[in-house]
Structures are given as structure tokens and as C-alpha cells.
N, CA, C and O of each residue as an XYZ file, in Angstrom:
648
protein
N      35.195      3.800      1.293
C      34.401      2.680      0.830
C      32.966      2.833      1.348
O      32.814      2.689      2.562
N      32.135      3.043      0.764
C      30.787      2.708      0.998
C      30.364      1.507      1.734
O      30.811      0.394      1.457
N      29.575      1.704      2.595
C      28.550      0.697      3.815
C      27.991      0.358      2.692
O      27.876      1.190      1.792
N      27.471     -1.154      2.530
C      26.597     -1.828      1.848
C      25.717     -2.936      3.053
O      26.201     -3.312      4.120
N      24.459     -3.260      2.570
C      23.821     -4.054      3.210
C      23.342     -4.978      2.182
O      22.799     -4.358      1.268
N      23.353     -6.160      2.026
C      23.046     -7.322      1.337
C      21.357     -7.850      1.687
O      21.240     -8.713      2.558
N      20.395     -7.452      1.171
C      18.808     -7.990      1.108
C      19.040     -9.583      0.036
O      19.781     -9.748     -0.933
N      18.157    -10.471      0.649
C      18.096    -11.679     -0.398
C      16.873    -12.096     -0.378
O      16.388    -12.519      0.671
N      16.201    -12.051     -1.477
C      14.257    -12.730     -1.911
C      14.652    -13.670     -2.683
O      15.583    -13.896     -3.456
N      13.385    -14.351     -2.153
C      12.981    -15.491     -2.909
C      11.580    -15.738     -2.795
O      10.920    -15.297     -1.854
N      10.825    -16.821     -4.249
C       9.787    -17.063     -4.204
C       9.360    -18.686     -4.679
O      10.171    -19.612     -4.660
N       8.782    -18.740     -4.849
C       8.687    -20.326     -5.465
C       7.671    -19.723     -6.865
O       6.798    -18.857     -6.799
N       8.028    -20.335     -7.837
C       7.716    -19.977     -9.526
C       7.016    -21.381     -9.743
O       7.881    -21.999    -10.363
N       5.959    -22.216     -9.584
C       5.373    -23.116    -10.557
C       4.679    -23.018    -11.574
O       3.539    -22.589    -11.393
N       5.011    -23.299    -12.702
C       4.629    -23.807    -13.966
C       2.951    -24.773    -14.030
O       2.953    -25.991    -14.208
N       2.426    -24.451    -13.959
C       0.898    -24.954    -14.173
C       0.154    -24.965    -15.710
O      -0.997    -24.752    -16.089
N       1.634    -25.387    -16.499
C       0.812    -25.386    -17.902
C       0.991    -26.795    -18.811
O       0.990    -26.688    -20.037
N       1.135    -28.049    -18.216
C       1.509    -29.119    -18.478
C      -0.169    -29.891    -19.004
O      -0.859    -30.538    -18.216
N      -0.462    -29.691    -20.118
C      -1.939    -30.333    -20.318
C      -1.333    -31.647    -21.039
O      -1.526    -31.813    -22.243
N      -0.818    -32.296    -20.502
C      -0.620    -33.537    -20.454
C       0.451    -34.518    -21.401
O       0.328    -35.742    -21.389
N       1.432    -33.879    -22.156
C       2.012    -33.895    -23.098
C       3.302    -32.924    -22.992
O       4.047    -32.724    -23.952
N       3.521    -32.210    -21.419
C       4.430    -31.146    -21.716
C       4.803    -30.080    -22.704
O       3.817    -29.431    -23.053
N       5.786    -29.752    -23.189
C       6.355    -29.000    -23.985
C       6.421    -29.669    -25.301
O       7.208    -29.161    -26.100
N       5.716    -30.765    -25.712
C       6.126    -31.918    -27.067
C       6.394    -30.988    -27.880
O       7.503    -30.742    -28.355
N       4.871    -30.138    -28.183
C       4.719    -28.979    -29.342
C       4.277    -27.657    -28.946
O       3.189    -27.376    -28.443
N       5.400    -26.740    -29.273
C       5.054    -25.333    -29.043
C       3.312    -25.001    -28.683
O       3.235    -24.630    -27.512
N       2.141    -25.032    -29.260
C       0.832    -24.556    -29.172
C       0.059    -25.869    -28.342
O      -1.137    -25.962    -28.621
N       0.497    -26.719    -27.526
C       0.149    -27.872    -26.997
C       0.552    -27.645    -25.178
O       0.123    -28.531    -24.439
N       1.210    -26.690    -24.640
C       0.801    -26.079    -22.964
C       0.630    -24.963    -23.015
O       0.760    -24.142    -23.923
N       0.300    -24.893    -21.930
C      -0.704    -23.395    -21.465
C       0.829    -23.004    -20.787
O       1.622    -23.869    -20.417
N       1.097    -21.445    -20.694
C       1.960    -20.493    -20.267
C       1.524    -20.297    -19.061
O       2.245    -19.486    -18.479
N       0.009    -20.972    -17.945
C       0.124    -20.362    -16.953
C       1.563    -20.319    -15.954
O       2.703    -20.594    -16.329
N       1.164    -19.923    -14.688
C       2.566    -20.068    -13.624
C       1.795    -19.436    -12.152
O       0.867    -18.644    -11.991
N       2.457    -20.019    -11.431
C       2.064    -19.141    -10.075
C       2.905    -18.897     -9.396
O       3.644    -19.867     -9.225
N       3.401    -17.394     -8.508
C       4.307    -17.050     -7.963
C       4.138    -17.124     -6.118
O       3.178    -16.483     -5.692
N       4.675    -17.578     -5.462
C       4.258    -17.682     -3.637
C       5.613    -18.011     -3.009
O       6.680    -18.516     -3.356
N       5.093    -17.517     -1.989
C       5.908    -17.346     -0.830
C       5.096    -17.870      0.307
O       4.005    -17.447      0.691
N       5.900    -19.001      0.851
C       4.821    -19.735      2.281
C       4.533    -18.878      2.970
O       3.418    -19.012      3.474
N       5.335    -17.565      3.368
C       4.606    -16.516      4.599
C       4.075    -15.385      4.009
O       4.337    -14.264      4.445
N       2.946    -15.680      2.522
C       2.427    -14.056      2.099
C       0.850    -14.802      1.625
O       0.776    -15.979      1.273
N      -0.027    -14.118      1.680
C      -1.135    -14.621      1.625
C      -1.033    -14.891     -0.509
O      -0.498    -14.150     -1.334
N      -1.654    -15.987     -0.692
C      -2.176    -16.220     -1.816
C      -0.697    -15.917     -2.889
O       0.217    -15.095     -2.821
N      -1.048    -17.101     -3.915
C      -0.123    -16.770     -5.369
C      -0.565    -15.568     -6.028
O      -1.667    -15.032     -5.906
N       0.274    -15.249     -6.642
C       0.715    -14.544     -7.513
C       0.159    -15.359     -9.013
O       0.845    -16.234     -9.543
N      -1.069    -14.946     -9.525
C      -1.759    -15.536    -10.949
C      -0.596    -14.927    -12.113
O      -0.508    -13.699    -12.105
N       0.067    -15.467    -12.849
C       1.358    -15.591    -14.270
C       0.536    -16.311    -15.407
O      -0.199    -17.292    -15.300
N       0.821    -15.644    -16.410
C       1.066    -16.229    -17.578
C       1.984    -15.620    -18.202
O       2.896    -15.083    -17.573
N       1.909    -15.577    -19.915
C       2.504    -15.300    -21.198
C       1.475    -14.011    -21.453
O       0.310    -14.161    -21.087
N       1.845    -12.822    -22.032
C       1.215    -12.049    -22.754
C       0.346    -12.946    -23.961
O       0.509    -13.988    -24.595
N      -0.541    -11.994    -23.866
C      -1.776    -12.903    -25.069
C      -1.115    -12.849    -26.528
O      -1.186    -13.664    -27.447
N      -0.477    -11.674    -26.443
C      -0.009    -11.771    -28.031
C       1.375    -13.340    -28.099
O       1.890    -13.903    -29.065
N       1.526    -13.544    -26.637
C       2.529    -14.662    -26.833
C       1.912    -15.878    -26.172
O       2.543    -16.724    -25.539
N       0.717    -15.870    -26.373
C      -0.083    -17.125    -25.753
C      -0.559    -17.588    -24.957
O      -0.944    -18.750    -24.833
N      -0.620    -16.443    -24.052
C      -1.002    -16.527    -22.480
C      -2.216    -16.330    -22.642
O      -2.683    -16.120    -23.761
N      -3.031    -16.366    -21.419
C      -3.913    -16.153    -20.570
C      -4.152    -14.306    -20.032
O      -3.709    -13.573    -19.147
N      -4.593    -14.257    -20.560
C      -5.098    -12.506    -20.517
C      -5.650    -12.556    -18.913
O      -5.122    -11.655    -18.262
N      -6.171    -13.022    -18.470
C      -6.972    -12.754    -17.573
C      -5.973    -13.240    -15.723
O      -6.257    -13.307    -14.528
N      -4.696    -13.463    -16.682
C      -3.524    -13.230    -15.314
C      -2.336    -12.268    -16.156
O      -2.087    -12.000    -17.331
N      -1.759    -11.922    -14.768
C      -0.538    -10.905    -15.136
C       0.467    -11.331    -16.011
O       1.095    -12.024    -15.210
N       0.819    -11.388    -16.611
C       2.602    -11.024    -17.056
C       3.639    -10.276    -17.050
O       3.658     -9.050    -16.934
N       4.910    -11.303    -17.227
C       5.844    -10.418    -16.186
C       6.091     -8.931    -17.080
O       6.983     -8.147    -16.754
N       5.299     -8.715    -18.078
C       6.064     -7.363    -17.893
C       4.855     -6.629    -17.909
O       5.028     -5.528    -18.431
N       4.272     -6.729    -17.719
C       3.168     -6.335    -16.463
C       3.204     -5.952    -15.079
O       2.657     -5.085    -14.397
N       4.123     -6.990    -14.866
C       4.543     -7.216    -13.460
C       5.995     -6.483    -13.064
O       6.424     -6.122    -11.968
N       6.641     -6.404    -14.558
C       7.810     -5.306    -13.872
C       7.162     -3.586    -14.028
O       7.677     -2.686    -13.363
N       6.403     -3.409    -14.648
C       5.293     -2.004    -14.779
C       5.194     -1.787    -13.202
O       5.636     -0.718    -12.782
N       4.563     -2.857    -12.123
C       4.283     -2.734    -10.781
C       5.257     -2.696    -10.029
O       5.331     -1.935     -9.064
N       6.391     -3.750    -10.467
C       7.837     -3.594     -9.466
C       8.179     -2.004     -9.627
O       8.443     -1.365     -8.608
N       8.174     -1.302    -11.029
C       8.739     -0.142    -10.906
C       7.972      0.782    -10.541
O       8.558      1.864    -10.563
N       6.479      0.872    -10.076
C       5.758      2.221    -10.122
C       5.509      1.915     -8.667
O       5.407      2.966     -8.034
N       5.395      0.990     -8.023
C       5.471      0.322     -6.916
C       6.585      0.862     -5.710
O       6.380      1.333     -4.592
N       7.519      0.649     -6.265
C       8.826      1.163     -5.289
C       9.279      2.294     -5.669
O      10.225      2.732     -5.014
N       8.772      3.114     -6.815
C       8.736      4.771     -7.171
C       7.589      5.078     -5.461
O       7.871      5.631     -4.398
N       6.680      4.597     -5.816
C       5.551      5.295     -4.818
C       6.071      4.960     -3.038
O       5.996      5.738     -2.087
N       6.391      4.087     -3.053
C       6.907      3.627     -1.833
C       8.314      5.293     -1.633
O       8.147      6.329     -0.989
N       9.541      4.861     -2.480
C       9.933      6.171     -2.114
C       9.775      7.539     -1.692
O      10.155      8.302     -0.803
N       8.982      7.513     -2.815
C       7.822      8.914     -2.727
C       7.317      9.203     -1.454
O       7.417     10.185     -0.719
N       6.821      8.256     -1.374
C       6.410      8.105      0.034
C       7.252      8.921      1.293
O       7.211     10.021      1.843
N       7.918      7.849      1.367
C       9.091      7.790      2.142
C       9.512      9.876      2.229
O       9.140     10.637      3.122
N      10.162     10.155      1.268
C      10.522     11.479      1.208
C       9.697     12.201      1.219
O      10.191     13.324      1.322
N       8.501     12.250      1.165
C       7.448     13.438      1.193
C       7.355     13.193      3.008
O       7.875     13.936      3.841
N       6.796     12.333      3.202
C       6.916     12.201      5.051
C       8.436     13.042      5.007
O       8.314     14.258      4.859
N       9.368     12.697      5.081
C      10.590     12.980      5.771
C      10.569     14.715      5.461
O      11.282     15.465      6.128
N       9.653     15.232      4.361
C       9.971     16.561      3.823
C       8.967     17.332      4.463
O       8.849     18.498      4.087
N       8.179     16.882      5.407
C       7.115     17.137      5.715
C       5.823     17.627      4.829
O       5.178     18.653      5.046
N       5.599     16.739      3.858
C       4.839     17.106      2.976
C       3.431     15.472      2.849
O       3.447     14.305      2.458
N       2.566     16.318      3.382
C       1.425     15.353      4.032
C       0.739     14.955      2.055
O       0.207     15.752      1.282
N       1.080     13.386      1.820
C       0.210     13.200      1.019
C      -0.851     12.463      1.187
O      -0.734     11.605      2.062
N      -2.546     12.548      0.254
C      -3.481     11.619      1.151
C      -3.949     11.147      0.064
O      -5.040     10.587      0.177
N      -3.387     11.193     -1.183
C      -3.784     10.026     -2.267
C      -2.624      9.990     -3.206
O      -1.837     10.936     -3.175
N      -2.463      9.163     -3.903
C      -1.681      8.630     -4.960
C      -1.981      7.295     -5.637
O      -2.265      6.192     -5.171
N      -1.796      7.842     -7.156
C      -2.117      6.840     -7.669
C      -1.359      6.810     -9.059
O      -0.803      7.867     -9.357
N      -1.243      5.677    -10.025
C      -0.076      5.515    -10.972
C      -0.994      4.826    -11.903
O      -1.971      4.134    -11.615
N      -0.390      5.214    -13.393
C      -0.719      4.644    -14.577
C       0.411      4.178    -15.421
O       0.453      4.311    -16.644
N       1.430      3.559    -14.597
C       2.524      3.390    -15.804
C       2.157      2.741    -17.043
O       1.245      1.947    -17.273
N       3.283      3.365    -17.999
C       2.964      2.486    -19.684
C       4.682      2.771    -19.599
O       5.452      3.659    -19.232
N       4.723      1.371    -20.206
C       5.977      0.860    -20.799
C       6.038      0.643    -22.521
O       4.990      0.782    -23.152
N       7.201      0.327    -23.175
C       7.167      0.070    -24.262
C       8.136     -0.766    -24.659
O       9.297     -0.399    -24.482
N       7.820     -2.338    -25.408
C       8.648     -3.400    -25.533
C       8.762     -3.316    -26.571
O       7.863     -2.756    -27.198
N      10.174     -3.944    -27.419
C      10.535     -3.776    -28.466
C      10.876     -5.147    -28.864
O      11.999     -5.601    -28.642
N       9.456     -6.193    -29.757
C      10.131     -7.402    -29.904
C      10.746     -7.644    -31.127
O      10.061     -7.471    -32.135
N      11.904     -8.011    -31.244
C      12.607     -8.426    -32.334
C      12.325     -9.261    -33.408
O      11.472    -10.102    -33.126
N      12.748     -9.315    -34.532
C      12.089    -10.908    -35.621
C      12.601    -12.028    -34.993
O      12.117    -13.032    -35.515
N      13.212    -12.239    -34.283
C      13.920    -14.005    -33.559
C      12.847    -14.257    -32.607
O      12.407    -15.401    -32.492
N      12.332    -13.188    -31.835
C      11.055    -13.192    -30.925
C      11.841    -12.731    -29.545
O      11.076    -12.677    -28.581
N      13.386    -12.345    -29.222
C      13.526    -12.067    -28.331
C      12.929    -10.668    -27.876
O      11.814    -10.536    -28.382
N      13.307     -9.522    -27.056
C      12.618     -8.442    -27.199
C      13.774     -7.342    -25.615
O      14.696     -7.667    -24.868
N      13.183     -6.400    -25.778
C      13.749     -5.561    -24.563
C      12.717     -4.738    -24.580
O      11.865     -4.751    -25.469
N      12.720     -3.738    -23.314
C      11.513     -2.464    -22.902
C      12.713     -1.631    -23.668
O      13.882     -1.986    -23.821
N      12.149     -0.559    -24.052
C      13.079      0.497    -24.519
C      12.554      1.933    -23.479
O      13.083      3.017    -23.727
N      11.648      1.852    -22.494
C      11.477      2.815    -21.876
C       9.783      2.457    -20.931
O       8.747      1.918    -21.319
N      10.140      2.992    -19.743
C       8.982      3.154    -18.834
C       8.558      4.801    -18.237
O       9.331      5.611    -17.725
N       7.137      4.952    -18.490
C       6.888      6.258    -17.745
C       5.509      6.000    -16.791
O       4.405      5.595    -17.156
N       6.039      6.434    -15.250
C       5.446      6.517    -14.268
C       4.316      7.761    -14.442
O       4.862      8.532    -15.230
N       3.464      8.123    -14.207
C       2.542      8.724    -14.325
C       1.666      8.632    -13.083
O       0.543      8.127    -13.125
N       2.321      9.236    -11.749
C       1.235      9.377    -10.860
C       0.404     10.547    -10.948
O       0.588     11.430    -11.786
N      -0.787     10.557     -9.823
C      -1.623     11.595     -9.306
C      -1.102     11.534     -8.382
O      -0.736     10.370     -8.219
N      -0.745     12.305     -7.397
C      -0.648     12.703     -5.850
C      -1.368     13.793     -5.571
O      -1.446     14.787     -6.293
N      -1.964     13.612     -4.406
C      -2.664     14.752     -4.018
C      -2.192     15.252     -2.382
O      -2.145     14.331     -1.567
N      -1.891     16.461     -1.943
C      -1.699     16.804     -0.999
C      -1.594     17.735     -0.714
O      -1.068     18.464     -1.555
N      -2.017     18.411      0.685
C      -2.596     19.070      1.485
C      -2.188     20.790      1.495
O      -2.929     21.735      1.761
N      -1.045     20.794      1.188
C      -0.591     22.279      1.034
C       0.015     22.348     -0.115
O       0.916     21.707     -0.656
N      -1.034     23.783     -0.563
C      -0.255     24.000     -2.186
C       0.991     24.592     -1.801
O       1.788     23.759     -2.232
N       1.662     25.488     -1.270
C       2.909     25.790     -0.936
C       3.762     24.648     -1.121
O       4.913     24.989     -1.392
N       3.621     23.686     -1.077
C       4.757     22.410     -1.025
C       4.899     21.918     -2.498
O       5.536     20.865     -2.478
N       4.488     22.338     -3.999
C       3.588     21.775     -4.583
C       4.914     21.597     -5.188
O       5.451     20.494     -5.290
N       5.466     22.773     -5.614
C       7.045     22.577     -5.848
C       7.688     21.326     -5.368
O       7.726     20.181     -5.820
N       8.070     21.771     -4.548
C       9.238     19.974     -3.662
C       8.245     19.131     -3.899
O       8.734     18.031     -4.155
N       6.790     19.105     -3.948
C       6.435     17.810     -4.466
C       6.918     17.013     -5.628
O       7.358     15.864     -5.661
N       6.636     18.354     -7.075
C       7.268     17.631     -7.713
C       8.830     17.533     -7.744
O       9.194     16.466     -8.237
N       9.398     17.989     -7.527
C      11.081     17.787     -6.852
C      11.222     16.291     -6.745
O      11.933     15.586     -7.462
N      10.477     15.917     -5.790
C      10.659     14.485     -4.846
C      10.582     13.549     -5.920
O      11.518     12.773     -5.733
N      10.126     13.305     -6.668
C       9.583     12.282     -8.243
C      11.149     12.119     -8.426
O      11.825     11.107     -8.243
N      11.459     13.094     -8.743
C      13.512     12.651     -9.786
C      14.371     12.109     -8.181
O      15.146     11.161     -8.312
N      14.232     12.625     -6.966
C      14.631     11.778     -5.919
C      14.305     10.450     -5.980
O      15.162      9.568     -6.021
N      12.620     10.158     -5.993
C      12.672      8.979     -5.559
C      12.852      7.912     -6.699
O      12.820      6.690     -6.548
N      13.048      8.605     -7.869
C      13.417      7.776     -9.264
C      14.842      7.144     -9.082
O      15.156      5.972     -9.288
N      15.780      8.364     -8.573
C      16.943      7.947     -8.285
C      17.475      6.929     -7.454
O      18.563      6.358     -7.532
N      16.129      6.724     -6.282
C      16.367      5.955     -4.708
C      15.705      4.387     -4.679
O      15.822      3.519     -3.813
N      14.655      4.359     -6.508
C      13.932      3.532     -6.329
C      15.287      1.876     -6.973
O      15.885      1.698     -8.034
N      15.231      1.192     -5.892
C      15.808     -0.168     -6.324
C      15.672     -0.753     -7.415
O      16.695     -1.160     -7.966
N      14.537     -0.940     -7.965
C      14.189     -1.336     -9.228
C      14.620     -0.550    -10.737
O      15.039     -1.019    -11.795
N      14.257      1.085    -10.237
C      14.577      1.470    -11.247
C      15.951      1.897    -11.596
O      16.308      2.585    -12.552
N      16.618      1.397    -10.701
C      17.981      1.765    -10.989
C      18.885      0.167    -11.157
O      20.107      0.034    -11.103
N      17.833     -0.941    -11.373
C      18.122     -2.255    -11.746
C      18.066     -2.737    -13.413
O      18.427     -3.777    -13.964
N      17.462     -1.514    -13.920
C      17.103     -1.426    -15.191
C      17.941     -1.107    -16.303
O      18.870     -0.320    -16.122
N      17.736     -1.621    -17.455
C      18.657     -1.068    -18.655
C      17.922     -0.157    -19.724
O      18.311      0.302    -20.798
N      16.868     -0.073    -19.127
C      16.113      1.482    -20.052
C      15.673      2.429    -19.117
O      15.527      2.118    -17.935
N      15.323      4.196    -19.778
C      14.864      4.632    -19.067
C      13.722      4.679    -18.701
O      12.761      4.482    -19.445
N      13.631      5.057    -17.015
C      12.404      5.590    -16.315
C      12.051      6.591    -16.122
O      12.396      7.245    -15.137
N      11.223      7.009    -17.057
C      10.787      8.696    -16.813
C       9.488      8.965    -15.642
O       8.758      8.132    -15.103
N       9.513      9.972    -15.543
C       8.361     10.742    -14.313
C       7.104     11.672    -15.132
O       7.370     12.525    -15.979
N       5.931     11.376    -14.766
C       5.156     12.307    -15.708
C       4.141     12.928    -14.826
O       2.980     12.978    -15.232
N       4.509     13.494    -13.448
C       3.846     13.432    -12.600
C       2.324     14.518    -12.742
O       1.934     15.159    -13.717
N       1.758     14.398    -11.435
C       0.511     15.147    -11.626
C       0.252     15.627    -10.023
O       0.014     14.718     -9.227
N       0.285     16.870     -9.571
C      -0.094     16.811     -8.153
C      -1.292     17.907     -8.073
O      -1.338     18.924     -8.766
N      -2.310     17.493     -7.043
C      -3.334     18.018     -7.059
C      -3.057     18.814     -5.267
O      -1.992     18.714     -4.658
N      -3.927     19.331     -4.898
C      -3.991     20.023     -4.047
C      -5.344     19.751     -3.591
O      -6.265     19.812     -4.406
N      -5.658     19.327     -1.836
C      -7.120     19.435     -1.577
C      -7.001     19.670      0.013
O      -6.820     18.816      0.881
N      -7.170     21.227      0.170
C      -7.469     21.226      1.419
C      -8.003     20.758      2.558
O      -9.124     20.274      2.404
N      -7.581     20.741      3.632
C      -8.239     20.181      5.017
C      -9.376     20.653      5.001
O      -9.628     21.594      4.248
N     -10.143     20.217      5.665
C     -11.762     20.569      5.771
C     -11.901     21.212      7.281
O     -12.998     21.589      7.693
């Protein structure tokens, strides 16, 4: 039997789109929302995608699952390049996802691709660098919380010590 350890989050989700009339009529509240936690600095700015009525100029959640997943890809990454001894001193991510909304208006992602830069210090490692990407795809929590795939499109650069 496998050791398991049980993690539990929580956040507080308010709704800040009540212009005075509630929900009466569909095009009559705003989709904002704010996401917080009493011990993390500042909310979390939410809306609706613009094509669904939101507020462009805050996140949406699938926006926000783009970051949960490229987020705890890099964190892994992380994680195993230290443990592999493989010194990285930049990284950076462009994920694109792709949603598939239905005529009822429900919808699903049908696929996410991570797309980092990493850069680090010895080209000899450049190999197991990219190696480590399908590890930490495998190790990342999120992406293995998912019902589409997460692909890797990685990019590693090389920049010597000075």
C-alpha cells in the first residue's frame, strides 16, 4: 500500500458583481470576484473572460489554471534540476491552452502546452535538462489533476559563468 499524505487549501471567493439588482437579468452584473487568503498579501483580481463578459483587465480562471499548471511544472523543474545537479539561472513560460466551447455554452480545455526558456550553466547537462520537463510533467500536482493533455515544448539555452 502506498504512504499517502493528505494537503487541504482553502481561499475565500467573493463575488463583487452585484450592481444593485443582482442576477435579475443575465447582462445586468458584472462577473468581477476576488480570491484571498487572510495570511497572503492582497486578492487575487477574477472575472469572466471578455468573450463571456468579464472584465479583461483581471484574470480568469482559465487563465488562472494556464498559471496553476506552468507554475507547479516550473516549481518541479525546479526541484529536480537542483537534486540533478543541474544549476538553472533563468526560466521562463508561455503557456497556451485551448478551450473548446460548446453551443449550450458549456466548454472543456482540450489541451495545454508549457513552453519554457530555461537557461543554464553547463551545456553538458543540456540533455537531462530536457529529460527533467516529462519528469516534472509527471510530478506536477496539477497536471496530473487534469482531464486533457499537458504537453512540454521546452527551450534550453546555455550561458556560461563569467
Amino acid at each position: 500500500m502506498e504512504d499517502t499524505t493528505h494537503h487541504h487549501y482553502q481561499l475565500q471567493l467573493v463575488w463583487e458583481g452585484n450592481r444593485g439588482k443582482g442576477t435579475l437579468h443575465y447582462t445586468g452584473y458584472d462577473r468581477a470576484f476576488s480570491l484571498s487568503d487572510e495570511k497572503k498579501a492582497g486578492p487575487i483580481l477574477g472575472s469572466a473572460d471578455s468573450s463571456f463578459r468579464g472584465d479583461p483587465s483581471r484574470y480568469n480562471p482559465e487563465e488562472m489554471l494556464l498559471g496553476a499548471l506552468a507554475s507547479c511544472h516550473m516549481l518541479w523543474y525546479l526541484h529536480l534540476c537542483a537534486e540533478n545537479g543541474i544549476t538553472v539561472i533563468h526560466y521562463h513560460d508561455h503557456p497556451q491552452g485551448t478551450m473548446i466551447e460548446k453551443s449550450n455554452g458549456s466548454g472543456h480545455f482540450s489541451g495545454v502546452t508549457l513552453r519554457p526558456t530555461v537557461t543554464i550553466e553547463d551545456e553538458t547537462q543540456t540533455k537531462r535538462a530536457y529529460e527533467l520537463h516529462q519528469q516534472a510533467g509527471a510530478m506536477c500536482f496539477i497536471a496530473q489533476s487534469v482531464n486533457f493533455p499537458v504537453t512540454h515544448s521546452p527551450k534550453i539555452n546555455v550561458e556560461k559563468k563569467a
